[in-house]
C-alpha positions as YAML, in Angstrom:
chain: A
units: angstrom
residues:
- id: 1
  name: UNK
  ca: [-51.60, 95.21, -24.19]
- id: 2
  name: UNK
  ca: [-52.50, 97.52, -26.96]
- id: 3
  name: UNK
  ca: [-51.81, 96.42, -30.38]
- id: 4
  name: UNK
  ca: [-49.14, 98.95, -30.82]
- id: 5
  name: UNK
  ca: [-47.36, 97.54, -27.97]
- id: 6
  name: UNK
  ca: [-48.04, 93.85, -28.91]
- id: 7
  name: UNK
  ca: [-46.31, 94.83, -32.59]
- id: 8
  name: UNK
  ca: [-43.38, 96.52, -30.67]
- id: 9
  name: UNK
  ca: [-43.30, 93.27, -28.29]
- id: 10
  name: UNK
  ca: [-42.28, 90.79, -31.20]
- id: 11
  name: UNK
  ca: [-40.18, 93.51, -33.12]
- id: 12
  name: UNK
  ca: [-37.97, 93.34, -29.96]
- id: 13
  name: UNK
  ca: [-37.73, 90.03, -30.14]
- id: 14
  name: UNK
  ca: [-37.51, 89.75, -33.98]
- id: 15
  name: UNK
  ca: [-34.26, 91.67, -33.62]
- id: 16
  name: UNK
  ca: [-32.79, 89.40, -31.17]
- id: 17
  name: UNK
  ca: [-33.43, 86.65, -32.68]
- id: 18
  name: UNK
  ca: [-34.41, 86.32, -36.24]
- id: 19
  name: UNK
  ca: [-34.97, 82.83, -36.90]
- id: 20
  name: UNK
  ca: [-36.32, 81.18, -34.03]
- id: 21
  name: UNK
  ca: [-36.83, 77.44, -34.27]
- id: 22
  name: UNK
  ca: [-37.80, 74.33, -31.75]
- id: 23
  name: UNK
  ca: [-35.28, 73.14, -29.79]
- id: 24
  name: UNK
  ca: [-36.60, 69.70, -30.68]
- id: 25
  name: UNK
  ca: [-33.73, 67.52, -32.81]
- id: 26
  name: UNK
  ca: [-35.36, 65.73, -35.66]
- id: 27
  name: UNK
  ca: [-34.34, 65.64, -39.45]
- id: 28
  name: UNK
  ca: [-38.11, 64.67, -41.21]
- id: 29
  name: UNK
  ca: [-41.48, 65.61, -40.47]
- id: 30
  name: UNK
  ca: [-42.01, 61.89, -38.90]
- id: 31
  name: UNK
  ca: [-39.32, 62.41, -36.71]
- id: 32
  name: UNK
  ca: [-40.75, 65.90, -35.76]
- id: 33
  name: UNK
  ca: [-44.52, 64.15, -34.86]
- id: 34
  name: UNK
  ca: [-42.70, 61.68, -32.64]
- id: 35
  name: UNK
  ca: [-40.36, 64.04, -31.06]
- id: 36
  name: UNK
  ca: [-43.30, 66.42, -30.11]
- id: 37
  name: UNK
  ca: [-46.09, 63.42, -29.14]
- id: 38
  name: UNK
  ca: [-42.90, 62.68, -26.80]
- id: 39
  name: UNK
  ca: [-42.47, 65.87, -25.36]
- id: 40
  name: UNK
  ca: [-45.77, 66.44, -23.18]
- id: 41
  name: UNK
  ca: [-44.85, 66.39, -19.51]
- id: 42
  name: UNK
  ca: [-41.08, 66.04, -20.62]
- id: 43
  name: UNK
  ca: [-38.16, 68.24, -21.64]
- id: 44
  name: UNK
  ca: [-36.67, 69.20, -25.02]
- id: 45
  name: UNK
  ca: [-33.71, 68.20, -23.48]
- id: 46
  name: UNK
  ca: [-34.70, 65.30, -22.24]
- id: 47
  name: UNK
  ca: [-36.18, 63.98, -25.43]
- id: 48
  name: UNK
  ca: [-33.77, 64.38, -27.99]
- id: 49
  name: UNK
  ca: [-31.00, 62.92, -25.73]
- id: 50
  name: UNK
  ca: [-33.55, 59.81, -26.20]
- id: 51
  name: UNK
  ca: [-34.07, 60.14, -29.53]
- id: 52
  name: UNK
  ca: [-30.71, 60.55, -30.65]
- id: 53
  name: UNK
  ca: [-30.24, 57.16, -31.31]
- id: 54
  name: UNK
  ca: [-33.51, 56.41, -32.02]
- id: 55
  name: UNK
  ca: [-33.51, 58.42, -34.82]
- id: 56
  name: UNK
  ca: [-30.73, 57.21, -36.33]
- id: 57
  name: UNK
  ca: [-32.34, 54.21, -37.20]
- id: 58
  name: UNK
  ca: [-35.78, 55.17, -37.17]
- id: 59
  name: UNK
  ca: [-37.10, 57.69, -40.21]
- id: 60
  name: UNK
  ca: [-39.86, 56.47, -41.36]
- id: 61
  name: UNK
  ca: [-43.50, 55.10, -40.09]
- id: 62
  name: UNK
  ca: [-42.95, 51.49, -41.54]
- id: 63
  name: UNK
  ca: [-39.55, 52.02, -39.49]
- id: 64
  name: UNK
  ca: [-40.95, 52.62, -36.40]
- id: 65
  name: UNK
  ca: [-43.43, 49.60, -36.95]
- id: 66
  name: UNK
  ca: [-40.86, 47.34, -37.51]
- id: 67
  name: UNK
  ca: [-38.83, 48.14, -34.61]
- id: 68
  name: UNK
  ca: [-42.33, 47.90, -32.44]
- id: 69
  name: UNK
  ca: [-43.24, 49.05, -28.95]
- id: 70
  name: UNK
  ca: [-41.19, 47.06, -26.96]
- id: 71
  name: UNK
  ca: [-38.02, 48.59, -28.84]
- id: 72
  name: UNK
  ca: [-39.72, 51.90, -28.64]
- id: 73
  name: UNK
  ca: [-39.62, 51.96, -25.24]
- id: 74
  name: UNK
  ca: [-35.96, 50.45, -24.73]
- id: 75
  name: UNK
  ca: [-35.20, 54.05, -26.47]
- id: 76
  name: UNK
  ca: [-37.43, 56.55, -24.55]
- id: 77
  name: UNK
  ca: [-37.53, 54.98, -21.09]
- id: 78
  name: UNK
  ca: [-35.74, 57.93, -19.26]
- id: 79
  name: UNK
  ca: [-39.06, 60.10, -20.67]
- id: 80
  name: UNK
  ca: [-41.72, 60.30, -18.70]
- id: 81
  name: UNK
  ca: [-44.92, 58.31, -19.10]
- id: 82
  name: UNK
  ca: [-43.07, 56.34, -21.89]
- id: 83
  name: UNK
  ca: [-45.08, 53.43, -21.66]
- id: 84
  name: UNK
  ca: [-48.32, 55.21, -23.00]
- id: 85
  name: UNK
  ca: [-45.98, 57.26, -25.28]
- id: 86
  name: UNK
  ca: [-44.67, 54.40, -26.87]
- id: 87
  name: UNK
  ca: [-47.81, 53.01, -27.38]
- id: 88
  name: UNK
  ca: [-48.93, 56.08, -29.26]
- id: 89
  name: UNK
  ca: [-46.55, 56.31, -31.36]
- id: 90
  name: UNK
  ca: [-46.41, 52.78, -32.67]
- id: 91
  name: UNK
  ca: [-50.29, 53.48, -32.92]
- id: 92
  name: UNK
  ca: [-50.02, 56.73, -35.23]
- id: 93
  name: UNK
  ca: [-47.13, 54.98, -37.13]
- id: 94
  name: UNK
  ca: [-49.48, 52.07, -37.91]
- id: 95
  name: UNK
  ca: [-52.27, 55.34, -38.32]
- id: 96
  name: UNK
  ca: [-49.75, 56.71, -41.16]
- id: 97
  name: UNK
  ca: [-49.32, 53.83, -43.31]
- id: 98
  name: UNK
  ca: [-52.88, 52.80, -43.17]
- id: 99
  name: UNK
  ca: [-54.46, 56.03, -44.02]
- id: 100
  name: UNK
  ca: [-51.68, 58.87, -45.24]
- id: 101
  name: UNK
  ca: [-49.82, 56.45, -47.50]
- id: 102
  name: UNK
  ca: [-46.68, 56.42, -44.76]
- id: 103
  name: UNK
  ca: [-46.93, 60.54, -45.06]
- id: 104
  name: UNK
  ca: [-47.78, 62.73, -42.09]
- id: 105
  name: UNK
  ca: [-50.64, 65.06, -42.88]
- id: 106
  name: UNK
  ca: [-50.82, 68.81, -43.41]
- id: 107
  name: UNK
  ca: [-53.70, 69.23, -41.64]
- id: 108
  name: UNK
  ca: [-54.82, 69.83, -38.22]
- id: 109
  name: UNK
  ca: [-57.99, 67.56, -38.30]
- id: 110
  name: UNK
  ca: [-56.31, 64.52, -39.91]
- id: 111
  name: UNK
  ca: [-53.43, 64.68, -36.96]
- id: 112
  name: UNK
  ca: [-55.98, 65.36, -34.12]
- id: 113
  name: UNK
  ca: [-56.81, 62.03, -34.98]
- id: 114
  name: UNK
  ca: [-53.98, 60.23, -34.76]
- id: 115
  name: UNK
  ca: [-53.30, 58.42, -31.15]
- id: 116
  name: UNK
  ca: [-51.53, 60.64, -28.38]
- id: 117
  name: UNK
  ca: [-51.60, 63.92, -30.86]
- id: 118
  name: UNK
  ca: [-53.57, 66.57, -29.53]
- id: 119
  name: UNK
  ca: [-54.42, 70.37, -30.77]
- id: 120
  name: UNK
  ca: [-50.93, 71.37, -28.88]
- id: 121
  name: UNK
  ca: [-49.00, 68.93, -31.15]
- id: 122
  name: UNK
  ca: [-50.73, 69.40, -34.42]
- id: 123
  name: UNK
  ca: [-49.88, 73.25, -34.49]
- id: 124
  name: UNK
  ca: [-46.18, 72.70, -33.80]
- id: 125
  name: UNK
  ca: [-46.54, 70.50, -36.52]
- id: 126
  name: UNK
  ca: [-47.99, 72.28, -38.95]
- id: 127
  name: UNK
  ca: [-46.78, 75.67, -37.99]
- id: 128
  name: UNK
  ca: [-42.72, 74.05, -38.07]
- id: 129
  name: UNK
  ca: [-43.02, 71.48, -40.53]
- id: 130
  name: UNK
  ca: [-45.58, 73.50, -43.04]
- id: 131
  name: UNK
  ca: [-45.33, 76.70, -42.64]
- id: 132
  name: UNK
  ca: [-48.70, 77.69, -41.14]
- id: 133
  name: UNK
  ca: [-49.29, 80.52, -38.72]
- id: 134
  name: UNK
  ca: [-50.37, 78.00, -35.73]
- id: 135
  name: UNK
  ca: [-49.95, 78.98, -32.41]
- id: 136
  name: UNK
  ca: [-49.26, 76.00, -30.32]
- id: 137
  name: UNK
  ca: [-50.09, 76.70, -26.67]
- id: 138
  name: UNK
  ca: [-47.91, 74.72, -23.99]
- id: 139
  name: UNK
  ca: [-47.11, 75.84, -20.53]
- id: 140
  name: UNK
  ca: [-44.70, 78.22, -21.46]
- id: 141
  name: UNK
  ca: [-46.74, 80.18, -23.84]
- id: 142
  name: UNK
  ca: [-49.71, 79.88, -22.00]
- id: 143
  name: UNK
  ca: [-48.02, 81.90, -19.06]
- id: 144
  name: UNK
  ca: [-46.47, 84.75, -21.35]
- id: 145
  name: UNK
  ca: [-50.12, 85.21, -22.72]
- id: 146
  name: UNK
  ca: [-51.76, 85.84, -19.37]
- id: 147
  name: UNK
  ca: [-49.00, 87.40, -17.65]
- id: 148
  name: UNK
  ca: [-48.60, 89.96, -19.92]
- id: 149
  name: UNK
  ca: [-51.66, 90.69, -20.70]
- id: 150
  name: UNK
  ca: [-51.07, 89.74, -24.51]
- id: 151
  name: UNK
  ca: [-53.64, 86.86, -24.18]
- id: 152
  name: UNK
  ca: [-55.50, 86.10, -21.45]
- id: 153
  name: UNK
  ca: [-57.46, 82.77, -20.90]
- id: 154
  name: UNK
  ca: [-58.48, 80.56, -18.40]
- id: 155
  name: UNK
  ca: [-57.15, 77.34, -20.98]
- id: 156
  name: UNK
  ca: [-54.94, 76.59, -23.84]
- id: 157
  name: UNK
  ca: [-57.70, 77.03, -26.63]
- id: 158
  name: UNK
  ca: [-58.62, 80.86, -24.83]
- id: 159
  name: UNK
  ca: [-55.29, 81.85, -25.32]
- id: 160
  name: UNK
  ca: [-54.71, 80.49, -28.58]
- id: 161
  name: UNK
  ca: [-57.66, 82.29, -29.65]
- id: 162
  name: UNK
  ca: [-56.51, 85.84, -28.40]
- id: 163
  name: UNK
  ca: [-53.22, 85.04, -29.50]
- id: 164
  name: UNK
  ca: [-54.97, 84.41, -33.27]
- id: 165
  name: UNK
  ca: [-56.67, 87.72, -33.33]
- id: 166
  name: UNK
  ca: [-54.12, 89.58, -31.99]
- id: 167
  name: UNK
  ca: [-50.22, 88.49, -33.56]
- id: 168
  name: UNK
  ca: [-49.54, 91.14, -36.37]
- id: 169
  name: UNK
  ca: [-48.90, 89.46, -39.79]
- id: 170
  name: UNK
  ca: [-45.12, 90.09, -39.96]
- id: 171
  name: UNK
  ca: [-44.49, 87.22, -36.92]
- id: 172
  name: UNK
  ca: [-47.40, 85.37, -37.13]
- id: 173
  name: UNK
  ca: [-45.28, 82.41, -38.22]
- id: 174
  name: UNK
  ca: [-42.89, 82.76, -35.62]
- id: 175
  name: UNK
  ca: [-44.09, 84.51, -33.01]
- id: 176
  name: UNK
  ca: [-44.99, 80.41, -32.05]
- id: 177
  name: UNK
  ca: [-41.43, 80.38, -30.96]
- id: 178
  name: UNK
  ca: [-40.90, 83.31, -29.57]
- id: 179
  name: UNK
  ca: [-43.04, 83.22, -26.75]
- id: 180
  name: UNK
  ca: [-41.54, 79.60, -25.84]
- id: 181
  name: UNK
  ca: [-38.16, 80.76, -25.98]
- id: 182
  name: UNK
  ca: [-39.13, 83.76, -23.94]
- id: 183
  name: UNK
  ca: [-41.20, 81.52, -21.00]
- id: 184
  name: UNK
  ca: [-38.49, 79.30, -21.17]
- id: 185
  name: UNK
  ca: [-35.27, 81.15, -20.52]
- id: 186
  name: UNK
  ca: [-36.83, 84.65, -19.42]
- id: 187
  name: UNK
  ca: [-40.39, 84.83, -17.91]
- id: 188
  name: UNK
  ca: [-39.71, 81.53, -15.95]
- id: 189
  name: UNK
  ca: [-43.07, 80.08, -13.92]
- id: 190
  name: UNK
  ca: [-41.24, 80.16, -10.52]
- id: 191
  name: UNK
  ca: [-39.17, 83.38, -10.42]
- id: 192
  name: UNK
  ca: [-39.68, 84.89, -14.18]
- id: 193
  name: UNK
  ca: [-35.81, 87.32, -14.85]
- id: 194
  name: UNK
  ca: [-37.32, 90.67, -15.41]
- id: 195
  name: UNK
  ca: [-34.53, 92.28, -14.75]
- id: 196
  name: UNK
  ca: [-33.29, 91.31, -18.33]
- id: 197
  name: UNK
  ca: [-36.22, 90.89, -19.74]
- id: 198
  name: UNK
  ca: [-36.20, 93.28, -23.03]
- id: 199
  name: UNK
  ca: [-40.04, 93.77, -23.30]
- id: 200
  name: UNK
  ca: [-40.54, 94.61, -19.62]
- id: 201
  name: UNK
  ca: [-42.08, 97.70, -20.32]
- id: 202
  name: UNK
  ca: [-44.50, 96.56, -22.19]
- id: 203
  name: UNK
  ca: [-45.71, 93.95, -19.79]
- id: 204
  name: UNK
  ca: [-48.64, 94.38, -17.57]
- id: 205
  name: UNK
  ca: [-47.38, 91.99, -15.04]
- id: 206
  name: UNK
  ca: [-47.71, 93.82, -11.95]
- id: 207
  name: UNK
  ca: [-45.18, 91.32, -9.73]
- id: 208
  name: UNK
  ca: [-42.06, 92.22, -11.56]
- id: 209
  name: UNK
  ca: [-38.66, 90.62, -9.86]
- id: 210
  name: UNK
  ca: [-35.59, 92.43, -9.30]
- id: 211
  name: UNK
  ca: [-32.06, 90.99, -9.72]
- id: 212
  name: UNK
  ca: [-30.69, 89.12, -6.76]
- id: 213
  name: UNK
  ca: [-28.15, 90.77, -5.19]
- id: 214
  name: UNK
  ca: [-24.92, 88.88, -4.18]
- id: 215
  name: UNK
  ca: [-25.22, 86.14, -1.59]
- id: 216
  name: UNK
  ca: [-24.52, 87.11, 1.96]
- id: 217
  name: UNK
  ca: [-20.71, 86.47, 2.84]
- id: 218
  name: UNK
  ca: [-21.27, 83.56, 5.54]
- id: 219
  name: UNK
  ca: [-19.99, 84.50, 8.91]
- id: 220
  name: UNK
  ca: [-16.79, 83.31, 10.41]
- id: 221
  name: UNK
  ca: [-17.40, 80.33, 13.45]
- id: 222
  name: UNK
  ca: [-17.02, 81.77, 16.51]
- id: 223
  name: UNK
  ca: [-13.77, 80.04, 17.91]
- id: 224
  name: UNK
  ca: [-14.79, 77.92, 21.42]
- id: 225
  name: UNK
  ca: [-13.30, 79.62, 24.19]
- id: 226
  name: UNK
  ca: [-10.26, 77.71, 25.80]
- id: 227
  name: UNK
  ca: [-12.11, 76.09, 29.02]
- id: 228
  name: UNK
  ca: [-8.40, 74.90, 30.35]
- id: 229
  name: UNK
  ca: [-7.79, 75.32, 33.91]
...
């Protein structure tokens, strides 16, 4: 894509949606570590319907400490891997206290080194919680990259790269976002919607699907013919 077409790509969906945000639930920046660290290999879905209660009563580090990995888990169990999850995050809560005064840190080095938080997590982190023009590559966005030929890359850290050096300014801080929301609910993995896809003519993805048509009316059973003598 040519970087006229990658500025008219976002513009597009700029104007649909203004103010895109994660579809994560959390009301701190604590709450928004955990919520991500929970998240890999699981739904947004998925995870705040555990963390909905967890949440409630959990807001701080010293919080989470207190209510330890055992009661952790009784919380996130329908998450996947939640065993090792929980263990994180009682880890990084203990991390917090010990070495950010409770506070979760604004910057990417500091949470790289917390347990379970990787280079994925610490961008949605920073880029949500402070502001920063991250670009946190998960499956979704690593997809839109190469299959429109915005960023290609044979791993995560390729296309955050190309997606670095090529974002315009105006939605560098969002355009995070953007391309989730867009692999998500439009350029799916296993049959991406391009036929309401509103950038499809800028994509360079060759493969493009057509709407299904209506399902085949099933035919009537053939009635057994009367075998009475």
């Amino acid at each position: 894509m040519t970087r006229d077409q990658i500025f008219e790509f976002f513009r597009r969906l700029a104007e649909a949606n203004p103010a895109p945000e994660t579809e994560l639930a959390y009301g701190n920046t604590f709450q928004l570590l955990v919520a991500v660290t929970l998240s890999a290999q699981a739904t947004d879905v998925g995870v705040n319907k555990a963390t909905r209660r967890l949440f409630e009563i959990v807001r701080t580090p010293a919080e989470m400490v207190a209510l330890g990995e055992e009661g952790l888990k009784a919380h996130i169990q329908t998450i996947g891997l939640f065993n090792a999850k929980a263990r994180n995050v009682i880890a990084l809560s203990e991390m917090l206290i010990r070495d950010h005064g409770g506070e979760v840190p604004a910057d990417r080095d500091a949470l790289t080194r917390l347990p379970g938080v990787g280079r994925k997590t610490a961008n949605v982190v920073l880029n949500t919680a402070f502001g920063m023009e991250t670009f946190a590559v998960d499956t979704h966005i690593f997809r839109v990259g190469n299959r429109t030929g915005m960023a290609k890359g044979k791993t995560p850290e390729a296309v955050e790269k190309g997606l670095e050096k090529k974002v315009p300014a105006p939605f560098r801080l969002g355009a995070h976002h953007w391309l989730i929301l867009h692999g998500r609910y439009v350029c799916k993995a296993r049959l991406p919607e391009c036929w309401h896809c509103g950038v499809i003519d800028l994509c360079r993805f060759k493969a493009k699907t057509a709407e299904p048509g209506p399902p085949t009316p099933a035919k009537p059973a053939r009635k057994a013919k009367d075998k009475t003598p």
